[in-house]
C-alpha positions as CSV (number, residue, x, y, z in Angstrom):
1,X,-1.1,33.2,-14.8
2,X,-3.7,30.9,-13.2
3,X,-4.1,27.5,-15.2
4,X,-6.6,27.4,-18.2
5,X,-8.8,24.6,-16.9
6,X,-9.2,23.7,-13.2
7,X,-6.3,21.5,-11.3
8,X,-7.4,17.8,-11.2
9,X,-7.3,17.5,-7.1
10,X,-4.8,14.0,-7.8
11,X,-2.6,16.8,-10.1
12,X,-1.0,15.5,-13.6
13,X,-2.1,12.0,-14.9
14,X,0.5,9.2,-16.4
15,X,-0.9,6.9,-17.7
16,X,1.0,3.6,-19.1
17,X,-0.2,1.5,-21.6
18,X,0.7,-2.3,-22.5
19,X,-1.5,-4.7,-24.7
20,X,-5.1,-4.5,-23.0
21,X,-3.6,-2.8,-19.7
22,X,-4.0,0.4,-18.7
23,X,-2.9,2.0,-15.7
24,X,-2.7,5.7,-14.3
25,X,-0.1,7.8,-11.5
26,X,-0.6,10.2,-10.4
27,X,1.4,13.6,-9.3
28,X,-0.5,14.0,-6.0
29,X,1.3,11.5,-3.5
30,X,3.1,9.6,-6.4
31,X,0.1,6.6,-6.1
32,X,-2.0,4.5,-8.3
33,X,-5.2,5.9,-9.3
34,X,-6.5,3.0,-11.7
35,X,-5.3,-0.2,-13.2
36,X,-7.8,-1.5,-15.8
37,X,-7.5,-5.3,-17.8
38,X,-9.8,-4.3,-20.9
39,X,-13.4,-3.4,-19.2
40,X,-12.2,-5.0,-15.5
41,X,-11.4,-2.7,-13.5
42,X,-8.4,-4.6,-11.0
43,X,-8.4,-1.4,-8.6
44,X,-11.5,0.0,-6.5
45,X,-9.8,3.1,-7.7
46,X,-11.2,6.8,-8.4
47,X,-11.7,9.5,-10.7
48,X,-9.6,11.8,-11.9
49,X,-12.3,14.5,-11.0
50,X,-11.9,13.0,-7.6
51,X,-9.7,13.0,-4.5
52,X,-8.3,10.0,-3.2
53,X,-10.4,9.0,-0.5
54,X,-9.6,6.0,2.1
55,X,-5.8,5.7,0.8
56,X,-6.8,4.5,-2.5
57,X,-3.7,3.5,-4.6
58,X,-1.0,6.0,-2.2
59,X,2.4,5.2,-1.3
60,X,2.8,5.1,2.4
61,X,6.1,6.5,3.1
62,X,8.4,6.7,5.6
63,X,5.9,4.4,8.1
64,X,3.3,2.8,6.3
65,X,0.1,2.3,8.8
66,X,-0.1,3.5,12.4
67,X,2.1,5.4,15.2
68,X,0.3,5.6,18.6
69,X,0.1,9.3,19.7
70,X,2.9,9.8,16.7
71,X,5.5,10.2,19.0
72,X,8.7,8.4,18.5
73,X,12.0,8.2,20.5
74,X,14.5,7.8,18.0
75,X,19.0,8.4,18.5
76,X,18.2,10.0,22.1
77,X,15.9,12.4,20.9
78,X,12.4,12.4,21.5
79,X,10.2,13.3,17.9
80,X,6.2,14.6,17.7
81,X,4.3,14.0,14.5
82,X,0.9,15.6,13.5
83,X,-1.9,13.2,14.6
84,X,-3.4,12.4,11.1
85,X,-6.0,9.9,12.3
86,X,-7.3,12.3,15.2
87,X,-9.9,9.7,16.5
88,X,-7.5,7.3,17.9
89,X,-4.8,10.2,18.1
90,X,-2.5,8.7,15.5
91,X,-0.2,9.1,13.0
92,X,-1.2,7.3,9.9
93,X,0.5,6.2,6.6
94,X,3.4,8.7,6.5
95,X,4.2,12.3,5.1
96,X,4.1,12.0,1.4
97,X,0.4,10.9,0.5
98,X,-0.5,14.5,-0.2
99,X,2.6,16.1,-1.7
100,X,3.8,16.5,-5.0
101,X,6.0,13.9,-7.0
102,X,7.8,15.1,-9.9
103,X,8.0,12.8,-13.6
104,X,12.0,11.6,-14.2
105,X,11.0,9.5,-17.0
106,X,8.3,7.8,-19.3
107,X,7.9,5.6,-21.7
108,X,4.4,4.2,-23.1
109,X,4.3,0.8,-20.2
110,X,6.7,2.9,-17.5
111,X,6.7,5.7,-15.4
112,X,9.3,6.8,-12.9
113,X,7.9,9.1,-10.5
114,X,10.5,11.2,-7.3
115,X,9.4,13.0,-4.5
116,X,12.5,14.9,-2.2
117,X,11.1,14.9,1.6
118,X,12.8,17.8,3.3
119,X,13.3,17.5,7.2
120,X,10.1,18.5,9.0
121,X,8.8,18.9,12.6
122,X,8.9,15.2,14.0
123,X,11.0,13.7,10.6
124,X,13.8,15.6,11.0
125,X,15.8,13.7,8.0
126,X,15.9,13.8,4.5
127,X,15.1,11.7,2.1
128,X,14.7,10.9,-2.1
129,X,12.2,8.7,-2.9
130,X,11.5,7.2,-6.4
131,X,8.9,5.0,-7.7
132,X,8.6,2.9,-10.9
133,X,5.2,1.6,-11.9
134,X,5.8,-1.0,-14.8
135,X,2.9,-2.9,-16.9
136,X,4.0,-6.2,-18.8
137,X,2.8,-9.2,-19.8
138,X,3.1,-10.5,-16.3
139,X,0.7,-7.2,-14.9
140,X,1.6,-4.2,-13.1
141,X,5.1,-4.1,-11.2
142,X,6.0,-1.5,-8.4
143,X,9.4,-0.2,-7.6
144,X,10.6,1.8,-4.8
145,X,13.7,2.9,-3.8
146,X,14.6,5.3,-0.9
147,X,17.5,6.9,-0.5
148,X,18.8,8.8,3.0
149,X,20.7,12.3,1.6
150,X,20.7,13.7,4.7
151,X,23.8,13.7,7.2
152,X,22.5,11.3,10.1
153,X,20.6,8.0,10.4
154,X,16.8,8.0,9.9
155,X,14.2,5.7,10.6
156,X,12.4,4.5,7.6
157,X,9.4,1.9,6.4
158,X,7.4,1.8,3.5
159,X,3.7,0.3,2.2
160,X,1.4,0.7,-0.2
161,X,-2.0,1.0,-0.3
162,X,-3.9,-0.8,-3.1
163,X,-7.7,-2.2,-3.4
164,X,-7.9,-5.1,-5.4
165,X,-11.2,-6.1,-7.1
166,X,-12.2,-8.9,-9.4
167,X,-15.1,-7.5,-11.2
168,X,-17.8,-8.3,-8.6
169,X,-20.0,-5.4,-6.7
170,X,-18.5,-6.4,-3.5
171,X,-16.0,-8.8,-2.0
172,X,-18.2,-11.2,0.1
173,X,-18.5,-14.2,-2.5
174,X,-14.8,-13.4,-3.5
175,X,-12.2,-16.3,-2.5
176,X,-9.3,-15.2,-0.7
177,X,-5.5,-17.2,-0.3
178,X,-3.5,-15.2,2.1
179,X,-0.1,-17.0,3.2
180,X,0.3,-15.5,6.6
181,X,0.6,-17.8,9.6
182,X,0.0,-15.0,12.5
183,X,-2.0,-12.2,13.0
184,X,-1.0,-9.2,14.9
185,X,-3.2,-8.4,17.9
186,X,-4.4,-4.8,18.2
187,X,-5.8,-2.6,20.8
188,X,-8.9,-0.5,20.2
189,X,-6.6,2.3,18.7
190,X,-5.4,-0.7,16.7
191,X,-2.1,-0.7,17.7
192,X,-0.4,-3.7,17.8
193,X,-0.2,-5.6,21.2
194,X,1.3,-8.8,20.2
195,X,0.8,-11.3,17.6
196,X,-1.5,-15.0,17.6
197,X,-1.3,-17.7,15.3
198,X,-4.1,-17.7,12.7
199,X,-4.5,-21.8,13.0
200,X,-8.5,-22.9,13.7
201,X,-9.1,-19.1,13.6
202,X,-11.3,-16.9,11.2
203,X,-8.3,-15.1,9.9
204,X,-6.7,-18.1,8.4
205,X,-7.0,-17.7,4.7
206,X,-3.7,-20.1,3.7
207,X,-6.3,-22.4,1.8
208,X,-8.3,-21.0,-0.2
209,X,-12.4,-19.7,1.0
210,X,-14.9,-17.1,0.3
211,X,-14.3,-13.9,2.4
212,X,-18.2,-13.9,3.1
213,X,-18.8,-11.2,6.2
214,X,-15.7,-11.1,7.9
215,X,-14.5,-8.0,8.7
216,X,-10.6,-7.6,8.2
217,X,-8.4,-4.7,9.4
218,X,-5.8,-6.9,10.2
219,X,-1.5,-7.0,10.0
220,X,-0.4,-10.2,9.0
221,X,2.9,-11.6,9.4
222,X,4.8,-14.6,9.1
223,X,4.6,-15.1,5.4
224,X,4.9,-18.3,3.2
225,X,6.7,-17.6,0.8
226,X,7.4,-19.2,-3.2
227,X,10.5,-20.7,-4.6
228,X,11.2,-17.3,-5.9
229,X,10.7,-15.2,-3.0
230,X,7.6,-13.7,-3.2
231,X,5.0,-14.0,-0.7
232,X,1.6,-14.2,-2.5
233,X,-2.0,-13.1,-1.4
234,X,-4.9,-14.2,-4.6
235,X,-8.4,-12.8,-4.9
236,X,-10.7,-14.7,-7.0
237,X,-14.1,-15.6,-8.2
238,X,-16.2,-18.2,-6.6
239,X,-16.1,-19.8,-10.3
240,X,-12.4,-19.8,-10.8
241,X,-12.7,-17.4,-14.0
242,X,-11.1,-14.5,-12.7
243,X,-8.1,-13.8,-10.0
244,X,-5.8,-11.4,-8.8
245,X,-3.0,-11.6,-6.8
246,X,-0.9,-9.1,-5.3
247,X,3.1,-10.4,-4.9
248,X,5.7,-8.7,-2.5
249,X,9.3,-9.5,-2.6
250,X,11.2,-10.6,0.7
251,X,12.0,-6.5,1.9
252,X,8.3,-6.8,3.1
253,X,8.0,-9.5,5.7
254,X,4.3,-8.1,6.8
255,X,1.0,-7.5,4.9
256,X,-1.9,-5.5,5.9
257,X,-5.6,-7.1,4.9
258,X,-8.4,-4.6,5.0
259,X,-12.5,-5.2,4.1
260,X,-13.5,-1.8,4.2
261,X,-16.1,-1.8,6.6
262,X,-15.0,1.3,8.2
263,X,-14.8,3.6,5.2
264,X,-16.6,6.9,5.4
265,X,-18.4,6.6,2.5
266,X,-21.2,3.6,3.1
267,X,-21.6,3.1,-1.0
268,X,-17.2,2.5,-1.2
269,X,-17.2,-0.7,1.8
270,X,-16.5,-4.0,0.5
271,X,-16.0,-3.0,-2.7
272,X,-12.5,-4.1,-2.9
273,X,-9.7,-5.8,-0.5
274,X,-7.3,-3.7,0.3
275,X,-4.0,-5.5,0.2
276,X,-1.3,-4.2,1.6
277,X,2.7,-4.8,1.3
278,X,4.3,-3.6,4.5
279,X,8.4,-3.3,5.2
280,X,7.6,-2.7,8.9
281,X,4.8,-3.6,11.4
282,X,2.3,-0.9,12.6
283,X,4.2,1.3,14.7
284,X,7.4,0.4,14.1
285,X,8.7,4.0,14.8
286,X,7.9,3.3,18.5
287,X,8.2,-0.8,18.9
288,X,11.4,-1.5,16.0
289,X,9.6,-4.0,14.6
290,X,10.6,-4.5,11.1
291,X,12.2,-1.1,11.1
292,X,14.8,0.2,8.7
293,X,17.4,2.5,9.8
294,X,19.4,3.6,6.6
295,X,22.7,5.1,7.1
296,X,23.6,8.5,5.3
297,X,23.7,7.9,1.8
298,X,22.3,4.6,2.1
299,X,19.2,3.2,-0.1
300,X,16.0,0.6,0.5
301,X,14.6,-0.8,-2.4
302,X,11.2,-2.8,-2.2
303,X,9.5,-4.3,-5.1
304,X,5.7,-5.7,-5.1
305,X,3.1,-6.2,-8.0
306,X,-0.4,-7.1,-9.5
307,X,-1.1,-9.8,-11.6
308,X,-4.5,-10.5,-12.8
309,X,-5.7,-13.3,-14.3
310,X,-9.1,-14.1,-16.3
311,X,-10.1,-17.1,-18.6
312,X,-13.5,-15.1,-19.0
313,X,-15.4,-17.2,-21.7
C-alpha cells in the first residue's frame, strides 16, 4: 500500500528536545536539518517540505569534500567513482548523503542514527556507520563512529556539513575567530595544490574581524587548539550579544570555511558560514593526506559540536 500522505523528500523527522533547544535528523543521509535556540535559528537549515540543497546539515562520509576525476589508486588496485560535481569532474562529499539511515535509539535530547554502506563500483568495502546527535546544556554534540565489517582494509575520511548563523540576514557584519594557521592552495577545480601560511593574508581570522565581502571556499589546516583538545572556530555579532561556535575534537586536524557565494540559489548566499570539521584534506583518496585506513573490524570515532551563546537583552 502506498503511504497515506506524501514522503517528506529528507524521509522521517527526529527531532530532540532539551530546555529551549530544538533540533531535527533526519532519515535521508542521516544529517541535521535544523537546530533552533528559542526563535534563533543557529543553522541556515531547510524545510521539511524541502530537499536538502547545497549540503545543508549532511554527513560527508567516507571522503568528505573533493576527489579530482574520483579516481583513486588504493592496495594496487585502481577504483572509479561517479563524478558528482560534473563541472569540475569530481567526486564530492561521499556516498551516503542521499541514502537512507535507520533509528537505533531515542530519547527526548538523543538520537542515534546507522546507515550499512554495502561495497559499490569504486568503494568496494563495507562499512557501519552510526551517528549520535546530542542537545545539552552545553548545545548540540555530534558523534560518529565508523566501523570496517568488511574483510580487507578501506580507505576512510569523514566531514560534516553545517551552516551556522547568528540571527542576522547575512554573514557580512558577522565576526569570525578561526584558529587555522595555513590555508590549502587549490586549483580551479579546487583541488588542493599545496598549502600557504595565512599570516598578513585575508584568510587569517585567528583574531577576531567582521567577515565583510570575502569570499571563502577554503580548507584550513594547522589548528590551534584549547587546553582540552578542541580546535574552535566562533561566529558572532558585531555587538558581542550573540555567538556560535563550532568545536571539533583532535580526529579532525582540518576544517573547511565556506561563504556561500557559489550556491545555486542567489536568495540562500551568505546566509550562513558553512563550517566544516574535516578528518582528511580534500582529496585525500588520491594525495593520503589525513587519510584513515581502518583495518577489518577496526572503528573511527570523531566527535564535533555547536554551542551557541546569546546574552540577548
Amino acid at each position: 500500500m502506498p503511504p497515506a500522505h506524501p514522503v517528506l523528500p529528507s524521509g522521517e523527522q527526529f527531532e530532540l528536545r532539551h530546555g529551549d533547544q530544538v533540533a531535527v535528523a533526519v532519515e535521508v543521509g542521516g544529517g541535521l536539518r535544523t537546530y533552533t535556540v528559542g526563535d534563533w535559528e543557529v543553522l541556515d537549515g531547510y524545510a521539511a517540505e524541502e530537499m536538502c540543497s547545497a549540503g545543508r546539515g549532511q554527513l560527508l562520509m567516507p571522503w568528505p569534500n573533493r576527489l579530482r576525476d574520483g579516481s583513486y589508486r588504493f592496495a594496487g588496485a585502481e577504483h572509479q567513482l561517479p563524478l558528482t560535481e560534473p563541472p569540475r569532474h569530481n567526486a564530492i562529499h561521499g556516498l551516503v548523503r542521499w541514502r537512507n539511515w535507520g533509528l537505533v535509539r531515542r530519547e527526548p535530547s538523543c538520537v542515534v542514527l546507522q546507515h550499512r554502506l554495502h561495497p559499490m563500483s569504486g568503494y568496494p568495502f563495507a562499512l557501519h556507520l552510526e551517528v549520535a546527535y546530542t542537545l545539552s546544556d552545553d548545545g548540540l554534540t555530534v558523534h560518529t563512529v565508523a566501523t570496517n565489517v568488511g574483510a580487507r582494509p578501506c580507505p576512510y575520511g569523514a566531514g560534516a556539513h553545517p551552516y551556522v548563523r547568528v540571527g542576522e540576514p547575512r554573514i557580512d557584519t558577522a565576526v569570525l575567530i578561526a584558529p587555522a594557521a595555513r590555508r590549502l592552495t587549490t586549483d580551479d577545480r579546487a583541488i588542493p595544490t599545496g598549502s600557504a601560511p595565512v599570516d598578513g593574508s585575508p584568510f587569517d581570522f585567528r583574531s577576531p574581524r567582521p567577515l565583510g565581502d570575502i569570499r571563502l571556499d577554503t580548507a584550513c589546516a594547522d589548528l590551534s587548539r584549547d587546553a582540552d583538545g578542541k580546535a574552535r572556530v566562533v561566529l558572532g555579532t558585531a555587538d558581542g550579544r550573540r555567538a556560535v561556535t563550532v568545536w571539533m575534537d583532535e580526529s579532525h586536524p582540518y576544517l573547511m570555511l565556506f561563504t556561500g557565494d557559489s550556491i545555486g540559489d542567489p536568495a540562500r548566499r551568505r546566509r550562513g558560514l558553512a563550517v566544516e570539521p574535516m578528518t582528511c584534506a580534500p582529496n585525500a583518496f588520491e594525495s593520503g593526506d589525513g587519510l584513515r585506513i581502518l583495518e577489518p573490524g577496526e572503528s573511527h570515532t570523531a566527535v564535533w559540536g555547536i554551542s551557541p551563546r546569546r546574552d540577548d537583552p
